[in-house]
C-alpha positions in Angstrom: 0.0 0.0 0.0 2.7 2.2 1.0 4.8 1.8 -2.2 1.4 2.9 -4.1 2.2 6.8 -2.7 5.8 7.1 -3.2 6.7 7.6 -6.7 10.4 6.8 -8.1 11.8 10.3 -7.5 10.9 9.3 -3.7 13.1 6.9 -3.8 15.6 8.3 -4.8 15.2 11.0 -2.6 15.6 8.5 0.1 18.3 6.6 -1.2 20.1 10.2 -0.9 19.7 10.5 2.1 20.5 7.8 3.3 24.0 7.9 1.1 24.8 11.1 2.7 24.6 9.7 6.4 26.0 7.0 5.8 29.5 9.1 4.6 29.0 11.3 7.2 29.1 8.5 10.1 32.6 7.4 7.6 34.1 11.0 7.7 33.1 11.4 11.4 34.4 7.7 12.2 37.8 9.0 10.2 38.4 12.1 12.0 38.2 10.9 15.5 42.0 10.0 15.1 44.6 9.5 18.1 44.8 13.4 18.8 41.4 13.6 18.9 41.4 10.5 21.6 44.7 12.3 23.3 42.1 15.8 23.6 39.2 14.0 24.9 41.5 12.2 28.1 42.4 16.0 28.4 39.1 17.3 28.6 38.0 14.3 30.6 41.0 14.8 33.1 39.7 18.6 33.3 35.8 17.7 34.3 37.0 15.3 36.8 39.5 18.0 38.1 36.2 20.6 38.3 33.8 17.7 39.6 36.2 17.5 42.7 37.0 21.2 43.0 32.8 21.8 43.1 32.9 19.4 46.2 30.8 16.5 44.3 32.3 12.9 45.1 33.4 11.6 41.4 35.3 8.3 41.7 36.3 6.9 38.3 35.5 3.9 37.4 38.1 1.3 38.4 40.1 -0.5 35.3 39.3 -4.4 35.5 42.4 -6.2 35.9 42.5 -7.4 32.1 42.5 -3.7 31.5 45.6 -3.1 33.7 47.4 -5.7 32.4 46.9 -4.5 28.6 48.3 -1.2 30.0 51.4 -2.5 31.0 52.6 -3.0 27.5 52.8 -5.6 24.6 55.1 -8.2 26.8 51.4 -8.4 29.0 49.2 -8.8 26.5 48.9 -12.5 26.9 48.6 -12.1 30.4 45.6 -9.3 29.6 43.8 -12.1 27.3 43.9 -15.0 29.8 42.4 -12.1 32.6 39.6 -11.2 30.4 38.8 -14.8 30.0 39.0 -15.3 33.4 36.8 -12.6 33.8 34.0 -12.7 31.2 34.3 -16.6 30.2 34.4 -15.9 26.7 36.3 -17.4 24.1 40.0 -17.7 23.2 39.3 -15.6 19.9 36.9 -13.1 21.5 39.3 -12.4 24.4 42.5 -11.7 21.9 40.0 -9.7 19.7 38.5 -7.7 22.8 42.2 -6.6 24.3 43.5 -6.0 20.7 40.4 -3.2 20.4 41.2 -1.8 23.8 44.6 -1.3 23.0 44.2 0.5 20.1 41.3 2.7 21.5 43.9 3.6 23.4 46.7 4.5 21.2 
């Protein structure tokens, strides 16, 4: 019933759209590089400076230990996946894939 209203320059309307999204979620995906990532800790650092300086009790969340090990450096890495399998119960591949992604979110 519905495809009875729209007429073929509809479509494509939509399809246009939808295109343009799309490449903007890319380009935005793109830009959100490692300075970007270095600015945001920054900023993040700063709120959690003002939180405390306004009196409000702000803990950060803790790091879980898989987390901490990742840290460390590339010799831990192995050490990070068995502690996130520990942890969570997944699966060899999961866990290697999971600390691989936090370590470059990091970078």
């Amino acid at each position: 019933m519905i495809f009875a209203v729209l007429d073929f320059t509809d479509f494509a309307i939509i399809a246009a759209i939808v295109a343009v999204l799309a490449g903007g979620t890319v380009v935005a995906r793109a830009s959100f590089g490692p300075a970007n990532r270095d600015r945001l800790t920054r900023v993040e650092q700063k709120l959690d400076l003002l939180l405390t300086h306004a009196g409000l009790d702000y803990t950060p969340a803790t790091k879980a230990a898989w987390q901490a090990l990742a840290d460390e450096g590339p010799a831990r890495k192995i050490a990070a996946i068995k502690a996130y399998r520990e942890e969570t119960g997944a699966g060899l591949a999961d866990a290697k894939q999971a600390v691989e992604e936090y370590i470059e979110g990091r970078r």
